[in-house]
C-alpha positions as CSV (number, residue, x, y, z in Angstrom):
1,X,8.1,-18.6,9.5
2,X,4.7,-19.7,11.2
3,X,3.1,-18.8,14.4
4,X,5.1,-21.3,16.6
5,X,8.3,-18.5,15.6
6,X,8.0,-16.2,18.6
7,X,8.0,-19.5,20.9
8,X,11.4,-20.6,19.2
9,X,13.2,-17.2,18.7
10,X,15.8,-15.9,21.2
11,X,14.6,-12.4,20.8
12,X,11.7,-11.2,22.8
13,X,9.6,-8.1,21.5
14,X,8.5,-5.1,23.4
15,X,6.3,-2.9,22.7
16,X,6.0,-1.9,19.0
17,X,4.8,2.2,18.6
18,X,3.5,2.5,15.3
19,X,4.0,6.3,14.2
20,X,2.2,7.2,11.0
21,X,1.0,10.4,8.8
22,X,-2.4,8.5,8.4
23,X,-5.3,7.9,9.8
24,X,-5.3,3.9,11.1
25,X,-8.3,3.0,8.9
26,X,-8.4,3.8,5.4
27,X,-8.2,2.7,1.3
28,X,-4.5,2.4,1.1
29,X,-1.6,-0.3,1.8
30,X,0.3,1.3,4.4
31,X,-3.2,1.7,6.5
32,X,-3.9,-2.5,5.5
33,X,0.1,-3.2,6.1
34,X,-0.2,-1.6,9.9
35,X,-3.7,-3.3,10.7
36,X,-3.0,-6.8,9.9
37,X,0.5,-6.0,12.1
38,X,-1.4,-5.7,14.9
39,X,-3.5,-8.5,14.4
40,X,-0.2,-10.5,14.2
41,X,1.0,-8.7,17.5
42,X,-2.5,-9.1,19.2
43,X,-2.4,-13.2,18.4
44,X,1.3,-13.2,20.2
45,X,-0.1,-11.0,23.5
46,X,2.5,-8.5,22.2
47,X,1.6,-4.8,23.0
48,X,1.5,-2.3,20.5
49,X,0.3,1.5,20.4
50,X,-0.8,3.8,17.0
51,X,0.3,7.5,17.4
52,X,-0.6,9.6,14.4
53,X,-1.0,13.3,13.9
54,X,-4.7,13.1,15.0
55,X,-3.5,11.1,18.6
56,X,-2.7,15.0,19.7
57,X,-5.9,16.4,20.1
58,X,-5.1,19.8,19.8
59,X,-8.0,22.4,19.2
60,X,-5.6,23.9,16.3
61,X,-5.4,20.4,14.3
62,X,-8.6,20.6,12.1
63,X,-8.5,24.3,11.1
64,X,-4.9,23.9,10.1
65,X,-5.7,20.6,8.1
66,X,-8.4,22.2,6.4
67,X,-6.8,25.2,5.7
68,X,-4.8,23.0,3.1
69,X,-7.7,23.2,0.8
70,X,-7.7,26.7,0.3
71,X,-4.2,26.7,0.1
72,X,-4.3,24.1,-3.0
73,X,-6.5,26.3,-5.1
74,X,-3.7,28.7,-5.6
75,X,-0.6,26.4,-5.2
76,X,-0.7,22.7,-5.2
77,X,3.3,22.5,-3.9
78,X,2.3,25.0,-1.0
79,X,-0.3,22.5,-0.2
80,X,1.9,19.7,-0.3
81,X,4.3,21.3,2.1
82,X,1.6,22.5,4.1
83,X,0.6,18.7,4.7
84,X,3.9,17.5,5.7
85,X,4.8,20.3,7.8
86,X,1.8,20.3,9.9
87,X,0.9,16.4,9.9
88,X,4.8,16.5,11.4
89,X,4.1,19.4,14.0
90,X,1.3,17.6,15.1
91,X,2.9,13.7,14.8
92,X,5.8,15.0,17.3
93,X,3.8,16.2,19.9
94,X,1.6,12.9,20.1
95,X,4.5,10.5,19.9
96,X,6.6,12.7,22.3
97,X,3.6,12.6,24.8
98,X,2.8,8.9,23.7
99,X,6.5,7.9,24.6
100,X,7.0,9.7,27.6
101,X,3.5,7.8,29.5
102,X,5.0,4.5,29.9
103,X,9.1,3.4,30.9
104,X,10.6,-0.1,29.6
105,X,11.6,-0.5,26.1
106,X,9.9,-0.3,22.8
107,X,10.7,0.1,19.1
108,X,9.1,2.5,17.3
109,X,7.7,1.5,13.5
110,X,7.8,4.3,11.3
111,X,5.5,4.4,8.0
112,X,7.2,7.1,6.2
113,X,10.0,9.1,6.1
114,X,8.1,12.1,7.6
115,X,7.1,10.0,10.4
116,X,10.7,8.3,10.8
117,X,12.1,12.1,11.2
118,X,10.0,12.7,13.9
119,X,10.5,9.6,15.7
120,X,14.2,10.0,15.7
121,X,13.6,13.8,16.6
122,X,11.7,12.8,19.8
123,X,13.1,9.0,21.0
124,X,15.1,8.8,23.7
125,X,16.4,4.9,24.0
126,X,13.9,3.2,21.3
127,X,15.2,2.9,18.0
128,X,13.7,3.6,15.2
129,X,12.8,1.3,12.3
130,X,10.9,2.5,9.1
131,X,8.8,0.8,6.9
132,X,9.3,1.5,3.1
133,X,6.2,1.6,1.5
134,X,6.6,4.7,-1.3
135,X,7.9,3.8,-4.7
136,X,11.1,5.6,-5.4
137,X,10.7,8.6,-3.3
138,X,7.2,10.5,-2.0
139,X,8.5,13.4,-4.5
140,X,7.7,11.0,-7.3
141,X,4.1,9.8,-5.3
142,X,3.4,13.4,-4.9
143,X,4.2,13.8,-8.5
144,X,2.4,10.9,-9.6
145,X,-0.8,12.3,-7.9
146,X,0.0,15.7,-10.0
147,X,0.3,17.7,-6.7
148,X,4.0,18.4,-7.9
149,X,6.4,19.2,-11.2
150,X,8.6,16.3,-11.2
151,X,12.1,18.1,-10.7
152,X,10.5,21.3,-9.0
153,X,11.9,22.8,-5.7
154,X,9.8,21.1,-3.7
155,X,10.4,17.0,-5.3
156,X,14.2,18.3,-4.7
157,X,14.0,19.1,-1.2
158,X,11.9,15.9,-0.4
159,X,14.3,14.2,-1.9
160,X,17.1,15.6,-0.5
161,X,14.9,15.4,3.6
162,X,15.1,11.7,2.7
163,X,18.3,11.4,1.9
164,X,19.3,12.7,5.3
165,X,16.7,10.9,7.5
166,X,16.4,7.5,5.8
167,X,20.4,7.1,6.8
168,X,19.9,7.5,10.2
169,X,17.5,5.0,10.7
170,X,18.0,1.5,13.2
171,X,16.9,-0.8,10.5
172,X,14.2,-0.3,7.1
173,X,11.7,-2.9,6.0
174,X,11.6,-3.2,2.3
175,X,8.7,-4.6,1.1
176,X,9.6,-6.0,-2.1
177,X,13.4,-6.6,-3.4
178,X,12.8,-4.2,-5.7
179,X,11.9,-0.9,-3.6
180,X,15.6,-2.3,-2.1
181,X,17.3,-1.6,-4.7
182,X,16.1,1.0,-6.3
183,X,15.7,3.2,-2.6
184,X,19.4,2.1,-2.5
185,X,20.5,3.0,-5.8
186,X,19.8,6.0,-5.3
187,X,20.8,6.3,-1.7
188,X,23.8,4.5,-2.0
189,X,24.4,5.2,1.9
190,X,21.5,3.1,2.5
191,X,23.8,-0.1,1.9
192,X,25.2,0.3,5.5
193,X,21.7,0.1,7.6
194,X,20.6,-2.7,8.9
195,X,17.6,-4.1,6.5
196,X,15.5,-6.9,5.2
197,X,13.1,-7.6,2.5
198,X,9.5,-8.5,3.7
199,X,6.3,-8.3,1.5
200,X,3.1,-6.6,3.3
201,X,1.2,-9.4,5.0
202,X,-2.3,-10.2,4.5
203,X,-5.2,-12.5,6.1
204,X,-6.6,-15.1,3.8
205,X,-10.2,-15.0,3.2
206,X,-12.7,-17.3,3.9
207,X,-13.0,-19.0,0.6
208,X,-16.8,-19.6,1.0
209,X,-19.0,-18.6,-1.8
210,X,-20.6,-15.0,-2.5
211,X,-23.1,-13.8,-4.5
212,X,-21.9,-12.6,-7.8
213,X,-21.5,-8.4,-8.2
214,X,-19.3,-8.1,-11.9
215,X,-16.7,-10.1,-13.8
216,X,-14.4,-7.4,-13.0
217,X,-12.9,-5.3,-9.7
218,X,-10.0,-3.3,-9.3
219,X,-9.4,-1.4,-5.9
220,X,-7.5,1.6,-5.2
221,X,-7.5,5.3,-4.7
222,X,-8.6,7.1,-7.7
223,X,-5.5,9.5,-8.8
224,X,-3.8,9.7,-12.2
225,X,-0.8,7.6,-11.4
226,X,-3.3,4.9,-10.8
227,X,-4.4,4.7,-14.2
228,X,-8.0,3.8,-13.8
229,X,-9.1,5.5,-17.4
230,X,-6.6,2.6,-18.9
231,X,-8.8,0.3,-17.8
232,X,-11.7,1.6,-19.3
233,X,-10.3,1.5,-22.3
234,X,-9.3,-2.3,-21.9
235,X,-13.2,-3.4,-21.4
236,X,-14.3,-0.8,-24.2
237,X,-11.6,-3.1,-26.5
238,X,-12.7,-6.0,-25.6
239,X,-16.5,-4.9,-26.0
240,X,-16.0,-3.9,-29.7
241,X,-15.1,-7.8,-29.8
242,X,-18.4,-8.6,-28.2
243,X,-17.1,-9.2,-25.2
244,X,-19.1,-7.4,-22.9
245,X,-18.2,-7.5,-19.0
246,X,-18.7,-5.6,-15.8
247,X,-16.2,-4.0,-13.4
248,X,-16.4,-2.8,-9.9
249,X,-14.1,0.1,-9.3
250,X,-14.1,0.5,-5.5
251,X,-12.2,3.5,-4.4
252,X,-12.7,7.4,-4.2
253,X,-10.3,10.2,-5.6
254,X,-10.0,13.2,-7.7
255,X,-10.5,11.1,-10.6
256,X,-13.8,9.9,-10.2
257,X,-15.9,12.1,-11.7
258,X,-13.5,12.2,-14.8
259,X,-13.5,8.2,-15.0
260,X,-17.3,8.0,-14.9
261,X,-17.1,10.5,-17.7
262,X,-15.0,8.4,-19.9
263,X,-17.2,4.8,-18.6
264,X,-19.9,7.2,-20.2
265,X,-18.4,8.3,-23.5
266,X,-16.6,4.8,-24.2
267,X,-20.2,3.4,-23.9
268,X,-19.3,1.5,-20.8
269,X,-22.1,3.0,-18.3
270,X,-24.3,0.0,-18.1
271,X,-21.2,-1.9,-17.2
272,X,-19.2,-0.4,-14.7
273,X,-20.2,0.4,-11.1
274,X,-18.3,2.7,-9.2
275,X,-18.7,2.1,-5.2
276,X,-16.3,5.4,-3.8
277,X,-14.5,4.0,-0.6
278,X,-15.5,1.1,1.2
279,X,-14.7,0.0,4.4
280,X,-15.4,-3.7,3.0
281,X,-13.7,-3.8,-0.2
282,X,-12.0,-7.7,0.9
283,X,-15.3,-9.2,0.8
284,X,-16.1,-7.2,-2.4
285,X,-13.6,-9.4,-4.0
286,X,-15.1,-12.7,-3.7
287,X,-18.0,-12.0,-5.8
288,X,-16.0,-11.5,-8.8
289,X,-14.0,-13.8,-11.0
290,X,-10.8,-11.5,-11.7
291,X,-8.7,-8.8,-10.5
292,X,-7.6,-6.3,-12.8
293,X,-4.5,-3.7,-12.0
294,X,-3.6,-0.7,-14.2
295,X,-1.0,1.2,-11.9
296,X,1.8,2.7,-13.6
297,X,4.1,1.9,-10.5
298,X,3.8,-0.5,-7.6
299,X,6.8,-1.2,-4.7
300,X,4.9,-4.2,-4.1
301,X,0.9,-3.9,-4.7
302,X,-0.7,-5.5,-1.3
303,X,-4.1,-5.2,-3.0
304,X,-2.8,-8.1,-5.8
305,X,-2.0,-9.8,-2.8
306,X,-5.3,-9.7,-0.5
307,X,-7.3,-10.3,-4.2
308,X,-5.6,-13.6,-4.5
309,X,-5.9,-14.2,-1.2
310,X,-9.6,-14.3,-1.7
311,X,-9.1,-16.6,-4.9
312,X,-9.1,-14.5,-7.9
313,X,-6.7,-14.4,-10.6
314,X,-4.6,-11.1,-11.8
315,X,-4.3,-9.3,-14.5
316,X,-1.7,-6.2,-13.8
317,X,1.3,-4.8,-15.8
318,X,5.0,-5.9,-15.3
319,X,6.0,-2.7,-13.1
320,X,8.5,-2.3,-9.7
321,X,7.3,-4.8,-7.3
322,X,4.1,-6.5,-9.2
323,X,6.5,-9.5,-10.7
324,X,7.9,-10.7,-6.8
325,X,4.3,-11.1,-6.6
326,X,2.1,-13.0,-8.8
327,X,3.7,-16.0,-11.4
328,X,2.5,-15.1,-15.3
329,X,0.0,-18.5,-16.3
330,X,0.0,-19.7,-12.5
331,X,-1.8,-16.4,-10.9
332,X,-2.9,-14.3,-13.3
333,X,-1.1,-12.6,-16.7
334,X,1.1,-9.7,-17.1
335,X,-0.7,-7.0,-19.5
336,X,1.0,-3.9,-21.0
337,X,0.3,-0.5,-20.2
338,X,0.4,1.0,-24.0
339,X,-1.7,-1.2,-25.8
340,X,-5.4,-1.6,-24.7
341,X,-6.1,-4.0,-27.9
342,X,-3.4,-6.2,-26.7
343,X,-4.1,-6.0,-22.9
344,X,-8.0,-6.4,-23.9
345,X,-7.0,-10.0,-25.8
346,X,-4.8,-10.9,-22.6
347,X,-8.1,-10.5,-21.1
348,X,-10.6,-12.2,-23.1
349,X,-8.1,-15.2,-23.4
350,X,-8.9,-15.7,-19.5
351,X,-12.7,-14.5,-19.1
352,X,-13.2,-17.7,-21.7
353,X,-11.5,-19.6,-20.4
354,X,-13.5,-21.3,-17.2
355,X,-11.5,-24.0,-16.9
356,X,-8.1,-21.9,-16.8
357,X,-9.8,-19.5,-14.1
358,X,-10.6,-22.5,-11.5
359,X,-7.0,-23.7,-11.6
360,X,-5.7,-20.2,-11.1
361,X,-8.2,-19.4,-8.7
362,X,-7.0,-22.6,-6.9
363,X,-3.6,-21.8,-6.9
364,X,-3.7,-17.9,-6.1
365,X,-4.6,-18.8,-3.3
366,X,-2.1,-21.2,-2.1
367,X,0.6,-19.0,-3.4
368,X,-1.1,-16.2,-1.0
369,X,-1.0,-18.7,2.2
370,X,2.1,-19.8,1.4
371,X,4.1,-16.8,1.1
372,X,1.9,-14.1,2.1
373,X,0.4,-14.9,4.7
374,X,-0.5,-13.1,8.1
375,X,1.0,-16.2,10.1
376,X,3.9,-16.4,7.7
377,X,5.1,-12.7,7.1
378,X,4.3,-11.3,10.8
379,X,6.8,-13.7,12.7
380,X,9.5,-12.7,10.4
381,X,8.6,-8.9,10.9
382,X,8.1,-9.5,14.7
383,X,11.7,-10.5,14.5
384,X,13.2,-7.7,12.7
385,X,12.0,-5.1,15.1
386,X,13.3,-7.5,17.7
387,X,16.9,-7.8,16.4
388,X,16.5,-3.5,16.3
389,X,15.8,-3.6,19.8
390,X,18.7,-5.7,20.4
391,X,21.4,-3.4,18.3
392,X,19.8,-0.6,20.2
């Protein structure tokens, strides 16, 4: 669906209130999923409002937040639950206010589960449709960042919180066919709200020339379930063939100063260049000639996405989402995610092979306007929330 969709759809759109736990600018793919949204909703004159824990302004909101730190030291569940409890407290109070400013209708866009509770805690009329980005549950993202025991008291009861909320939502957007089925697998009520399976959307990048940085870049936050150190052991295979090439990890996270430890010890220093966070990361892209991806689970993976949307090829392991996403030989390769020998010959294949990079270069990204594109995917999201309106 293009551009021209709004001007040939029944359905009009109201205002769309997104309601998230984050911050609106950040590193991760809910934060890039909601701001190309609203470019999408700015290009159609369609209004839209961000409410998130920090839209309340209270005096109390920073102290609490930071208490969380202290709290972690001696209990890394009680800091978990300290998150969510507060980042809720604080989300109802700015979306309450933030719905109660203006009358007409309005859909509200929920990027969580925590966030979806609240807006069905505090709607009146809107209904409320969620958006969902975690892979499996956030139990196992909070696991996978080592903040909980998989199976603990805490991963039980968020479990069980989203097995209540998630049912009482006006519609979900899956973002990959996969997060479908396996959110309704195991929520097997799930099968009776209204839903639909859109990937995140992304803008295509200018295609004009940079100046080279590395052969090499891979961005993301740096946590275990991530799997940077993998990587590093990838180019230090591939090295003890010769094969020598540089990487651009652009991200920040409790594992940095771990993963420059092991760049370090695997004789990699010279190589790799770690840039933290970066508000620029897209452009970053350009200047390298492939994309490599070591996560050890991805619902979709919008970064593979807004990589080959900037022309480079993939290299990333067959998990959840990732294979809905790039083609194996047409966009990139699949590479396993217990073999670093193997993985590192996947690699070299490709960094020698100029010829094989152009054409894939080439046809990443026309697979990323084609299917993943802003003027493509944001129609057919514009719709959905319509249609919730509608049932509403």
């Amino acid at each position: 669906m293009t551009l021209k969709c709004k001007a040939e759809s029944n359905q009009s759109l109201s205002q769309v209130v997104v309601a998230s736990m984050m911050r609106h600018a950040g590193d991760t793919g809910v934060q890039s999923h909601v701001q190309t949204f609203e470019a999408y909703l700015r290009t159609q004159s369609w209004p839209a409002g961000f409410v998130n824990p920090f839209s309340s302004r209270s005096p109390l909101l920073v102290p609490l937040f930071g208490a969380r730190r202290g709290i972690r030291l001696f209990s890394r569940p009680a800091a978990v639950w300290w998150y969510r409890h507060w980042h809720a407290h604080f989300l109802m109070g700015a979306l309450k206010h933030y719905l109660s400013t203006f009358a007409g209708p309005a859909v509200v866009y929920a990027q969580c589960p925590v966030s979806a509770d609240v807006a069905l805690r505090v709607r009146t009329i809107q209904p409320v449709v969620m958006a969902a980005h975690f892979n499996v549950s956030q139990a196992d993202e909070w696991a996978g960042k080592g903040e909980l025991t998989e199976g603990g008291a805490l991963f039980r009861s968020i479990r069980s919180f989203e097995d209540r909320v998630l049912v009482k939502l006006d519609g979900i957007v899956y973002v990959s066919a996969f997060s479908k089925a396996i959110l309704q697998q195991r929520i097997r009520a799930l099968a009776a709200v209204p839903s639909v399976v859109i990937p995140n959307p992304v803008r295509i990048g200018s295609a004009a020339p940079r100046e080279p940085i590395a052969d090499l870049i891979t961005v993301g936050s740096l946590e275990p379930r991530k799997n940077h150190a993998y990587l590093l052991e990838i180019l230090s295979e591939a090295a003890k063939r010769g094969y020598r090439y540089s990487l651009s990890v652009v991200g920040d996270g409790p594992e940095r100063g771990r993963l420059k430890a092991k760049s370090r010890q695997l004789g990699l220093a010279d190589r790799v260049r770690f840039f933290g966070y970066r508000t620029d990361a897209r452009a970053l892209m350009s200047g390298h000639r492939l994309y490599c991806h070591t996560s050890r689970m991805e619902s979709f993976g919008i970064v593979l996405v807004e990589a080959m949307a900037e022309g480079l090829p993939v290299l990333a392991p067959a998990v959840g989402g990732v294979p809905e996403v790039i083609g194996p030989g047409f966009h990139g390769e699949f590479w396993p995610l217990d073999d670093p020998s193997a993985a590192a010959d996947i690699l070299v294949r490709l960094m020698e092979d100029p010829a094989r990079q152009a054409a894939m270069a080439n046809a990443v990204r026309a697979h990323a306007v084609r299917h993943f594109s802003l003027e493509v995917i944001g129609g057919r999201l514009a719709d959905f929330l319509a249609a919730a309106e509608v049932r509403g």
